[in-house]
C-alpha positions in Angstrom: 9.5 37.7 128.0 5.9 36.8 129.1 5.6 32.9 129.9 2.7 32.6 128.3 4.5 33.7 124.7 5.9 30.2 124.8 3.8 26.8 124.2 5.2 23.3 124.0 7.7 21.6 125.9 11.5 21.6 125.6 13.0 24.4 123.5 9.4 25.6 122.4 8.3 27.9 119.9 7.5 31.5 120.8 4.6 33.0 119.5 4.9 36.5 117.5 2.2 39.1 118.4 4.7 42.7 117.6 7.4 43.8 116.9 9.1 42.7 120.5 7.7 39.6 120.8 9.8 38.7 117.4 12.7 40.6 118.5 12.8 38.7 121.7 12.5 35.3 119.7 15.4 36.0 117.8 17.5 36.7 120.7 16.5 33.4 122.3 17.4 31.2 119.1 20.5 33.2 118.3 21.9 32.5 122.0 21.1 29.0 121.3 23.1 29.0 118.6 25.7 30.8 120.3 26.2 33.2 117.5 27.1 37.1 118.6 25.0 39.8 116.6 27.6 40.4 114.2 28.2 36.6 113.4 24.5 36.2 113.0 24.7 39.5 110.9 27.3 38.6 108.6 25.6 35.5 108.1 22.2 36.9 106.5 23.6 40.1 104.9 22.6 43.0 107.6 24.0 45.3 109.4 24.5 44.3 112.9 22.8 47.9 113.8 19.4 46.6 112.2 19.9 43.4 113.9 20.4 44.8 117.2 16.7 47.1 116.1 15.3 43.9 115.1 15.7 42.5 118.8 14.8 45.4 120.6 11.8 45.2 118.9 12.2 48.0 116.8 9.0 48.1 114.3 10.8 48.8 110.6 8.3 50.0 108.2 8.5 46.5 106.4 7.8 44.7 109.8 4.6 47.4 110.2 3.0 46.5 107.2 3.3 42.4 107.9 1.9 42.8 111.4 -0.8 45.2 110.0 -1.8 42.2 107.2 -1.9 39.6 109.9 -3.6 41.4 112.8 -5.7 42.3 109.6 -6.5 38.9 108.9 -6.5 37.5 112.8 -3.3 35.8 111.8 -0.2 35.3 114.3 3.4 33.5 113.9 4.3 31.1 116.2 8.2 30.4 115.5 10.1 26.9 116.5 13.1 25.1 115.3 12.8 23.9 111.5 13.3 19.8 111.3 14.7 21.2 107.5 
C-alpha cells in the first residue's frame, strides 16, 4: 500500500482510487476487526471467493462501472471508521 493512500492520524482512512486501492482497504479494516474472509463473508452474504477478488483488487463489472462514474465526475472515496 502507497503511504500516501492514507491521510489523518491514528487508524486513518484510506482513500479509494481502483479497484486495489479498495481491495487493500478492506483488508486493513477487516484485520482490525480480526475477522477471517469467511467470517467477514458470512456476515454480508458472499462468497468468501468474491471476497477474496474483492481484496485482490479484482475489478467486478459492478465495481467498473462505479469507478468509471466517479473518475467521470472527478470524484474519489476516501473510507474511515463510521462514528454510527
Amino acid at each position: 500500500m502507497n503511504t500516501s493512500d492514507r491521510v489523518g492520524k491514528g487508524p486513518r482512512p484510506f482513500r479509494v482510487y481502483n479497484a486495489a486501492s479498495l481491495g487493500t482497504a478492506i483488508r486493513y479494516f477487516r484485520k482490525a476487526e480480526e475477522l477471517s474472509q469467511g467470517e467477514l463473508a458470512e456476515r454480508v452474504g458472499m462468497s468468501r471467493y468474491y471476497l477474496t477478488a474483492l481484496e485482490n483488487g479484482k475489478e467486478t463489472e459492478h465495481l467498473q462501472r462505479i469507478l468509471a462514474v466517479l473518475r467521470e465526475l472527478g470524484l474519489r472515496i476516501t473510507l474511515d471508521r463510521a462514528d454510527w
